[in-house]
Backbone as CSV, one residue per row, in Angstrom:
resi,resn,N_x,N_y,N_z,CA_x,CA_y,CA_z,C_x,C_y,C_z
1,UNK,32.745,9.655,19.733,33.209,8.423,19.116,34.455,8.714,18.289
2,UNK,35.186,7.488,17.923,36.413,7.692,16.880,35.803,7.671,15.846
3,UNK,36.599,8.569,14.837,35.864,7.922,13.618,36.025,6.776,13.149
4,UNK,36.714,5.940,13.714,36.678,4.626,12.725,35.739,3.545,14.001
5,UNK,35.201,4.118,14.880,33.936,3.324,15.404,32.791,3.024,14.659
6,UNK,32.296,1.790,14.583,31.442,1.389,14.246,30.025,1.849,14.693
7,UNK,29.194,3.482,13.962,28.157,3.513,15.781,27.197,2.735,15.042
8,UNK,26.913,1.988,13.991,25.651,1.213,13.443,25.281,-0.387,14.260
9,UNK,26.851,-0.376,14.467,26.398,-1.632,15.200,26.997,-1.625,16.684
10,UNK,26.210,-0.990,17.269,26.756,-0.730,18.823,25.790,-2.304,19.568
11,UNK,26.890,-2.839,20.583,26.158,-3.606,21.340,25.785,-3.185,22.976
12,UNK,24.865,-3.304,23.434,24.696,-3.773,24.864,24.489,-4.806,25.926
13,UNK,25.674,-5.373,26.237,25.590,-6.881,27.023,24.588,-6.526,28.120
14,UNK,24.102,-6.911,28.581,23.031,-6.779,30.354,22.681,-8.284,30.656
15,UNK,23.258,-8.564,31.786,23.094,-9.480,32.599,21.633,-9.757,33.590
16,UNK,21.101,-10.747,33.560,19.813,-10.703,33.926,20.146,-12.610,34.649
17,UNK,20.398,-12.094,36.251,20.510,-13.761,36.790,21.557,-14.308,35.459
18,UNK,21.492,-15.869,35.381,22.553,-15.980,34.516,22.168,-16.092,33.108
19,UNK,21.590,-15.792,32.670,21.481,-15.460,31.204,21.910,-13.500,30.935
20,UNK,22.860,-13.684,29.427,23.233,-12.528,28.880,22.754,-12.294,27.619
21,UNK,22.463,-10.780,27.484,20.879,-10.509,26.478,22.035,-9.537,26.014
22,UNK,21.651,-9.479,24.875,22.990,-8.734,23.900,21.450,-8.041,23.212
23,UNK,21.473,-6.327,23.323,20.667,-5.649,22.803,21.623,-4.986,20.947
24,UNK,21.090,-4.944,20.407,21.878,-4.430,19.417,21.479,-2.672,19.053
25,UNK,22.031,-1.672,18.804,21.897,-0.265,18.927,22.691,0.152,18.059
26,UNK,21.612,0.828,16.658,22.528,1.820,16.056,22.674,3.303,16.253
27,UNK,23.233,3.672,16.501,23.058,5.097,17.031,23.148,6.139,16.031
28,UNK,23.874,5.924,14.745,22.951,6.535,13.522,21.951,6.879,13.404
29,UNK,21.061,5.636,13.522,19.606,5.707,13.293,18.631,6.359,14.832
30,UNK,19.327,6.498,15.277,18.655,6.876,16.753,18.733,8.372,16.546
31,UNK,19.918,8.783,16.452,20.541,10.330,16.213,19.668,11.263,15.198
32,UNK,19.383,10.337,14.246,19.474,10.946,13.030,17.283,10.715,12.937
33,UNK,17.071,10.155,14.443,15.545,10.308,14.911,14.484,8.991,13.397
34,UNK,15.338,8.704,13.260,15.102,6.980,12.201,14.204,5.863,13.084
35,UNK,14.940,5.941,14.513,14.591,4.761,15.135,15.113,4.969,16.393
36,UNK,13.998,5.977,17.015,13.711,6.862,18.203,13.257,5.140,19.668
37,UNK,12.942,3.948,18.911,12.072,3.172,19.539,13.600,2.274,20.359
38,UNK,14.705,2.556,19.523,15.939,2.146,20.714,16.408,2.755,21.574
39,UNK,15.372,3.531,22.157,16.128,4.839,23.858,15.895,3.661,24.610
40,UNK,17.072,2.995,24.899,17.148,1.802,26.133,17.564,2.774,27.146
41,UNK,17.120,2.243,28.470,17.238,2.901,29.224,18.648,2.050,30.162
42,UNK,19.642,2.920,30.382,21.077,1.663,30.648,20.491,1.316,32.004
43,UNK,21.380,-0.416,32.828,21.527,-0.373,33.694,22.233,-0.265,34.537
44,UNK,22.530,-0.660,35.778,23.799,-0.505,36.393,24.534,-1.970,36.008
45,UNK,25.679,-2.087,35.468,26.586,-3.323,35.079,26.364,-3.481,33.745
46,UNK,25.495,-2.640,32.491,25.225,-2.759,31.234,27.027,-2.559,30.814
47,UNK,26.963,-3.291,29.929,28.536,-3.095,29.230,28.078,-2.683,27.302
48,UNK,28.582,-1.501,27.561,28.444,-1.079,25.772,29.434,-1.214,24.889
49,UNK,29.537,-2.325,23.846,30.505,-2.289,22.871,30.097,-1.794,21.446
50,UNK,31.261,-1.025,21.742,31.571,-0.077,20.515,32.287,-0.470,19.309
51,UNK,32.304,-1.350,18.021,33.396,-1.757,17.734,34.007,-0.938,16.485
């Protein structure tokens, strides 16, 4: 990551038919084993924003 990325508030768009489900992911808290319960598993066409 850059450092001036945001990783607390990472998004994941995933498309499901036509509705879009915006998962939210901090990866701080994932890393740092806080909140082990967001290992999403990606899909194919998942779009991750980083901001």
């Amino acid at each position: 990551f850059a450092e001036w990325a945001d990783t607390k508030n990472i998004l994941i768009i995933r498309r499901e038919g036509d509705k879009e489900i915006r998962i939210p992911f901090n990866y701080k808290d994932f890393i740092s084993g806080d909140n082990v319960d967001q290992n999403i598993l990606l899909r194919p066409n998942d779009t991750i924003v980083v901001p």
